[in-house]
SEZA-698157 format. One record per residue: z, x, y of N, C-alpha, C in turn. Coordinates in nm, 4 decimals. Layout:
@n.pz: Z	n.px: X	n.py: Y	ca.pz: Z	ca.px: X	ca.py: Y	c.pz: Z	c.px: X	c.py: Y
...
// end
This chain:
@n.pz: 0.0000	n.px: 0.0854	n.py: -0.1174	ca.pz: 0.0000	ca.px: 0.0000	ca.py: 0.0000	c.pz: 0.0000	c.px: 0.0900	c.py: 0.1238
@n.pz: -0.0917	n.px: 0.1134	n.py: 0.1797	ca.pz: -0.1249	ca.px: 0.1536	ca.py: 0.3624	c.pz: -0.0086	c.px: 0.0657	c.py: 0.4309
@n.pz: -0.0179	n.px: 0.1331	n.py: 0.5248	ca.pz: 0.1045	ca.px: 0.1031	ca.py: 0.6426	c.pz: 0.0342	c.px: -0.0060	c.py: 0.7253
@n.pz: -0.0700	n.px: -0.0312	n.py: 0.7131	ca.pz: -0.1417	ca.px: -0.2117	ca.py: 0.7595	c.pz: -0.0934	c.px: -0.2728	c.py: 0.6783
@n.pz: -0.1068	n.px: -0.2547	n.py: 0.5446	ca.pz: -0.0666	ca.px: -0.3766	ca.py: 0.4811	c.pz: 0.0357	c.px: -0.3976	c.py: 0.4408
@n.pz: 0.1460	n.px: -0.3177	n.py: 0.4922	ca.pz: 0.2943	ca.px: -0.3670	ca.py: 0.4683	c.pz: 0.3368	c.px: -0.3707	c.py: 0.6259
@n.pz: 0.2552	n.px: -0.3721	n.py: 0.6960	ca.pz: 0.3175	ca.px: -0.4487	ca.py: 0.8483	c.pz: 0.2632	c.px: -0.5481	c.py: 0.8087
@n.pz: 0.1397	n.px: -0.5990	n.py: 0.7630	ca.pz: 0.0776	ca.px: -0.7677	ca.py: 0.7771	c.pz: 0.2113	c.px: -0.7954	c.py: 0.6552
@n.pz: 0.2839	n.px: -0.7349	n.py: 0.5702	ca.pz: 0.3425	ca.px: -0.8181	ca.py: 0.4586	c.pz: 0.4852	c.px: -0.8251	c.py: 0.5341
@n.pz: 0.5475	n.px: -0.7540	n.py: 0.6287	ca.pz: 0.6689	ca.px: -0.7516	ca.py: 0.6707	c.pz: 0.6438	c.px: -0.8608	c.py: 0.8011
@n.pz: 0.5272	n.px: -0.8366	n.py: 0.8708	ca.pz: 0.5363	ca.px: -0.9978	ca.py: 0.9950	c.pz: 0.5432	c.px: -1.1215	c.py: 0.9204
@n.pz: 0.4402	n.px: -1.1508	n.py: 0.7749	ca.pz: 0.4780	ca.px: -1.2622	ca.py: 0.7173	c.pz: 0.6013	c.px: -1.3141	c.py: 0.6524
@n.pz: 0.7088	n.px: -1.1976	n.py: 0.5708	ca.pz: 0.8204	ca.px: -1.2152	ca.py: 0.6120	c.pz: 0.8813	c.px: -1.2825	c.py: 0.7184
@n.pz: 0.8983	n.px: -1.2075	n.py: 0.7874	ca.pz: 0.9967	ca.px: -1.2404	ca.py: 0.9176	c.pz: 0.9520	c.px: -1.3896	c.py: 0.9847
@n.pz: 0.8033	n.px: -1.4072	n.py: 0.9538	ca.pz: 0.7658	ca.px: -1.5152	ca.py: 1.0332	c.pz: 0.8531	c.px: -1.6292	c.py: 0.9487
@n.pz: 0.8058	n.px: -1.6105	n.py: 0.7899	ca.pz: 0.8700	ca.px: -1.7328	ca.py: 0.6822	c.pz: 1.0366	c.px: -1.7678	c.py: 0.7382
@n.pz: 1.0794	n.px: -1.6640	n.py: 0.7380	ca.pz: 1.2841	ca.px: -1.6235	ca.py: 0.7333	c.pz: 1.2704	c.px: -1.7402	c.py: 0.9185
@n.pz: 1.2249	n.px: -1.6615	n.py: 1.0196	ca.pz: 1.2032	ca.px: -1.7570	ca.py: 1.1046	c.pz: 1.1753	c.px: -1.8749	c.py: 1.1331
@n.pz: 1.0708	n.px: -1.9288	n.py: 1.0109	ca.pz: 1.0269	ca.px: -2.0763	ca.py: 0.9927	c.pz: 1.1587	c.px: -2.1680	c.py: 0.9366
@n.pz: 1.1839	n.px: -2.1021	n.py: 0.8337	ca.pz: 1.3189	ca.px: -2.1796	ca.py: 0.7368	c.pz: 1.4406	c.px: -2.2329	c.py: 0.8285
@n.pz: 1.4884	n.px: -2.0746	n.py: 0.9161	ca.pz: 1.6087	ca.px: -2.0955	ca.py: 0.9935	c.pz: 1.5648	c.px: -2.2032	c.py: 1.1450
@n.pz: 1.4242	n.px: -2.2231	n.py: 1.1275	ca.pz: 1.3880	ca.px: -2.3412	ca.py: 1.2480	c.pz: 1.4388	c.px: -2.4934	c.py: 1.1822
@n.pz: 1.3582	n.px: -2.4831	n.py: 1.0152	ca.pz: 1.3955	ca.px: -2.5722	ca.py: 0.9907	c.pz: 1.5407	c.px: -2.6366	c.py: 0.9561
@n.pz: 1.6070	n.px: -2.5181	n.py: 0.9191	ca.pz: 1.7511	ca.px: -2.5390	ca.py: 0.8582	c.pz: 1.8900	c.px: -2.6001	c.py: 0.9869
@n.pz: 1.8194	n.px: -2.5461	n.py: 1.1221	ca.pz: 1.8578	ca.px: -2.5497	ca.py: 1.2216	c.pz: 1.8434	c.px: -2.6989	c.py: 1.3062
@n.pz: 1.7216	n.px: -2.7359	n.py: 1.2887	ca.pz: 1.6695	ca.px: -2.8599	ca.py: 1.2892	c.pz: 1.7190	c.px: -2.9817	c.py: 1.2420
@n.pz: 1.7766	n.px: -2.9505	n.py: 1.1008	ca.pz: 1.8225	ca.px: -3.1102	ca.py: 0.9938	c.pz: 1.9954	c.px: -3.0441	c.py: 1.0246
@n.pz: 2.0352	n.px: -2.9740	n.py: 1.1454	ca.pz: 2.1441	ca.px: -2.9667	ca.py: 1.1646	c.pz: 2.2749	c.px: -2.9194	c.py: 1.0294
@n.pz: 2.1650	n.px: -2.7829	n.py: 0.9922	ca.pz: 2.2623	ca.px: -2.7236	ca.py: 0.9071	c.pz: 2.3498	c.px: -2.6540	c.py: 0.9309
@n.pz: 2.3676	n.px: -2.6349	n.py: 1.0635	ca.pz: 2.4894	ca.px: -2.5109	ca.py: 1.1561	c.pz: 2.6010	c.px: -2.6163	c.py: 1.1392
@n.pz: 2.7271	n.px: -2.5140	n.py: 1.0609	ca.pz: 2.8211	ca.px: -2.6269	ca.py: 1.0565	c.pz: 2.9246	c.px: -2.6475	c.py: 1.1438
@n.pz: 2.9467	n.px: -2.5440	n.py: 1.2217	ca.pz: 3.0010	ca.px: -2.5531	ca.py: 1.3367	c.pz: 2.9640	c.px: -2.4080	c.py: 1.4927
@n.pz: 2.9911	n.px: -2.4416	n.py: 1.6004	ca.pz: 2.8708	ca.px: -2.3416	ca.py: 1.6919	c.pz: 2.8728	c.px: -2.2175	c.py: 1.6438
@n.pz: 3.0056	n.px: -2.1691	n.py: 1.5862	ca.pz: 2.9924	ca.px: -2.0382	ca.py: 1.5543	c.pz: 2.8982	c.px: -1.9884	c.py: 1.4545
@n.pz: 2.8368	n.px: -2.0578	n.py: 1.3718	ca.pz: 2.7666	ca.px: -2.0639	ca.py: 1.2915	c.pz: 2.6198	c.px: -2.0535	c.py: 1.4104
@n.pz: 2.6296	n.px: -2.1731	n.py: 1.4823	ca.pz: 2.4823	ca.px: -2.1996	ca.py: 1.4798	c.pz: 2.4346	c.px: -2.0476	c.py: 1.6349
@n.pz: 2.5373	n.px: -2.0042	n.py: 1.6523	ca.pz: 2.4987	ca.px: -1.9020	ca.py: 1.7803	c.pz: 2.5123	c.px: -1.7763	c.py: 1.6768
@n.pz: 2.5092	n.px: -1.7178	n.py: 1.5461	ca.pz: 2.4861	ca.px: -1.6877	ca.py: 1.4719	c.pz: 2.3732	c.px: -1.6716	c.py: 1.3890
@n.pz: 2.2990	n.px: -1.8071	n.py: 1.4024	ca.pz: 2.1571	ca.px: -1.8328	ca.py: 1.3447	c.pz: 2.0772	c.px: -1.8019	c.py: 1.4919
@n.pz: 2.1048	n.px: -1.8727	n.py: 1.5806	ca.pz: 2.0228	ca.px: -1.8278	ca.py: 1.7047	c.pz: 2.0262	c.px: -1.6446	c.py: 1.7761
@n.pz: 2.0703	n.px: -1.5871	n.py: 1.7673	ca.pz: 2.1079	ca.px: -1.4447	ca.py: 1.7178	c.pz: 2.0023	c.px: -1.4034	c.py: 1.6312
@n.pz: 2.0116	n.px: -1.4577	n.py: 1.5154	ca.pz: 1.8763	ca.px: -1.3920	ca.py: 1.4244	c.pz: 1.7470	c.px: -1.4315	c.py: 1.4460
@n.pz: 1.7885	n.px: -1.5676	n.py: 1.4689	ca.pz: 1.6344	ca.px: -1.6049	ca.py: 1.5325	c.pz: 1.5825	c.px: -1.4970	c.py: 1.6528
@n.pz: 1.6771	n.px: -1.5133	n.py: 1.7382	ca.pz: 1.6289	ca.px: -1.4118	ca.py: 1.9008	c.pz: 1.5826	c.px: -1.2336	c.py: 1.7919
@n.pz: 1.6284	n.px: -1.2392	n.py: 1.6610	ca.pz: 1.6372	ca.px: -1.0683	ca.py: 1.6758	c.pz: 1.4749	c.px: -1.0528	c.py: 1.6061
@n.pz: 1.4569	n.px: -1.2111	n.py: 1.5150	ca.pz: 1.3617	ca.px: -1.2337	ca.py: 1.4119	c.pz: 1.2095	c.px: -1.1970	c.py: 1.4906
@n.pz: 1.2588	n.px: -1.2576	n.py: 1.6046	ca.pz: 1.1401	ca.px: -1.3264	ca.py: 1.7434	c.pz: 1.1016	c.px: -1.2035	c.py: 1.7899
@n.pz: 1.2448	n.px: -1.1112	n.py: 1.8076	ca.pz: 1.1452	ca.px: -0.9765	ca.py: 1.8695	c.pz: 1.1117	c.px: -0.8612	c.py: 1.7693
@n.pz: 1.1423	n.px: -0.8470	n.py: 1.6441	ca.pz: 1.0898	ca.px: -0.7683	ca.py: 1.5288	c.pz: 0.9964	c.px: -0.8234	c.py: 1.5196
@n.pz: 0.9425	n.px: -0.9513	n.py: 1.5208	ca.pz: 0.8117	ca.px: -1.0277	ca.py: 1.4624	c.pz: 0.6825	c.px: -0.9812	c.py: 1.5754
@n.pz: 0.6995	n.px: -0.9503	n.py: 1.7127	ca.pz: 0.5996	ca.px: -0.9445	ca.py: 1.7767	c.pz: 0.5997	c.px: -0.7964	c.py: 1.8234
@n.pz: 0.7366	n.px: -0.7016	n.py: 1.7626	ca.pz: 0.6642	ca.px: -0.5464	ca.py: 1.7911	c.pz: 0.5922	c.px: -0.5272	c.py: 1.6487
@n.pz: 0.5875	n.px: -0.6033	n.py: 1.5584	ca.pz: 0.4947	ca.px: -0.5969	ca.py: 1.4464	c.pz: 0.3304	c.px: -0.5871	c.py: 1.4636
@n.pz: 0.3597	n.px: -0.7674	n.py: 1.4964	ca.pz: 0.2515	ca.px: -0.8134	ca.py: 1.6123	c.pz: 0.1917	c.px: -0.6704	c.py: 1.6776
@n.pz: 0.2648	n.px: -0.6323	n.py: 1.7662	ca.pz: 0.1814	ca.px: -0.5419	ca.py: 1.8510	c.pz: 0.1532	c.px: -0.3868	c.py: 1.8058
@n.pz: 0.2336	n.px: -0.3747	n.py: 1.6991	ca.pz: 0.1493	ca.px: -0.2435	ca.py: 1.5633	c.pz: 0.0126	c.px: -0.2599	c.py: 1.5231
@n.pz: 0.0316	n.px: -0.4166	n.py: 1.4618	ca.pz: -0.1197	ca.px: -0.4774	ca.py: 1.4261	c.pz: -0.2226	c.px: -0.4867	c.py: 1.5169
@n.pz: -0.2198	n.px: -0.4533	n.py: 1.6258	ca.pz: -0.2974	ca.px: -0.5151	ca.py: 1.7286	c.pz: -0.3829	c.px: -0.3375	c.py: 1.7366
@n.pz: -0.2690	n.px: -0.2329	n.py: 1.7441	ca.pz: -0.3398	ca.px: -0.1028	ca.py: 1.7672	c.pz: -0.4032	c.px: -0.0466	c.py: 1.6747
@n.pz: -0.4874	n.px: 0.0036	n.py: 1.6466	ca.pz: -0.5632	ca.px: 0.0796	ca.py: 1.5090	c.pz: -0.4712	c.px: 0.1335	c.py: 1.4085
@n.pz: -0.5317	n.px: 0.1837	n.py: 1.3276	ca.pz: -0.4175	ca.px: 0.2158	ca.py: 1.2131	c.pz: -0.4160	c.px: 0.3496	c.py: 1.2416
@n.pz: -0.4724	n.px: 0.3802	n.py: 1.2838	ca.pz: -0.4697	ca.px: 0.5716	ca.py: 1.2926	c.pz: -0.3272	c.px: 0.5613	c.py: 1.3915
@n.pz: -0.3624	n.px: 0.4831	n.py: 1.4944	ca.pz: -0.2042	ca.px: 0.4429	ca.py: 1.5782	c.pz: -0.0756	c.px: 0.3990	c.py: 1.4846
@n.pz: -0.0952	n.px: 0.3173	n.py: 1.4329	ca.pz: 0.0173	ca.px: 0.2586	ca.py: 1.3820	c.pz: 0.0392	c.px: 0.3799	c.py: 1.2736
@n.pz: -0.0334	n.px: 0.4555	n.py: 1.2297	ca.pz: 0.0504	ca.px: 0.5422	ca.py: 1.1505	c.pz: 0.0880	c.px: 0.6738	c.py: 1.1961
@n.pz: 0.0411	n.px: 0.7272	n.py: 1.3172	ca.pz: 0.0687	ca.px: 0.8058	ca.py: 1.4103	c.pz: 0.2277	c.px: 0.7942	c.py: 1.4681
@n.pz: 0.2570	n.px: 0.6320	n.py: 1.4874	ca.pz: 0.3677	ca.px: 0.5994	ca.py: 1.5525	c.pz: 0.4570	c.px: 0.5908	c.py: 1.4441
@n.pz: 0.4713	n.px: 0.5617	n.py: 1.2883	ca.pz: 0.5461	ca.px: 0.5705	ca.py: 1.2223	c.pz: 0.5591	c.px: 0.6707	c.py: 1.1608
@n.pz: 0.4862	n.px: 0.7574	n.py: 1.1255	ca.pz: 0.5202	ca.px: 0.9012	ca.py: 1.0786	c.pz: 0.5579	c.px: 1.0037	c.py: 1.1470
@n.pz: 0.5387	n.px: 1.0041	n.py: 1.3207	ca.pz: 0.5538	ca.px: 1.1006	ca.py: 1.3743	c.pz: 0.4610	c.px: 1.1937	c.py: 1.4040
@n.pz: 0.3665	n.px: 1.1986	n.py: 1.3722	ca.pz: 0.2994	ca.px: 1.3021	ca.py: 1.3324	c.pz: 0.1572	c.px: 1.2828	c.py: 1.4358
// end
């Protein structure tokens, strides 16, 4: 697996984990606030891992593997 295709497999992650906790959040599964400012927390952390992904994918791969290896 190339480092494209485990960023496209790690944004679809995060997007799913993000979808669920919309829905779980939704049918009012937070059982009390501490809980639910807890889920909103991951959501906010889900939201911004999901779009510096996003913006790996967006640059060439010679970039995106430039920026993760160091090199």
């Amino acid at each position: 697996m190339d480092i494209v295709q485990f960023a496209s497999a790690l944004y679809k992650v995060l997007q799913q984990r993000e979808d669920d906790l919309v829905k779980f959040m939704a049918n009012g599964g937070a059982q009390d606030y501490e809980q639910y400012r807890g889920l909103v927390g991951e959501l906010q952390g889900l939201a911004f891992a999901r779009e510096e992904v996003k913006a790996l994918l967006e640059k060439s791969e010679e970039d995106v593997e430039q920026l993760l290896t160091g090199t």
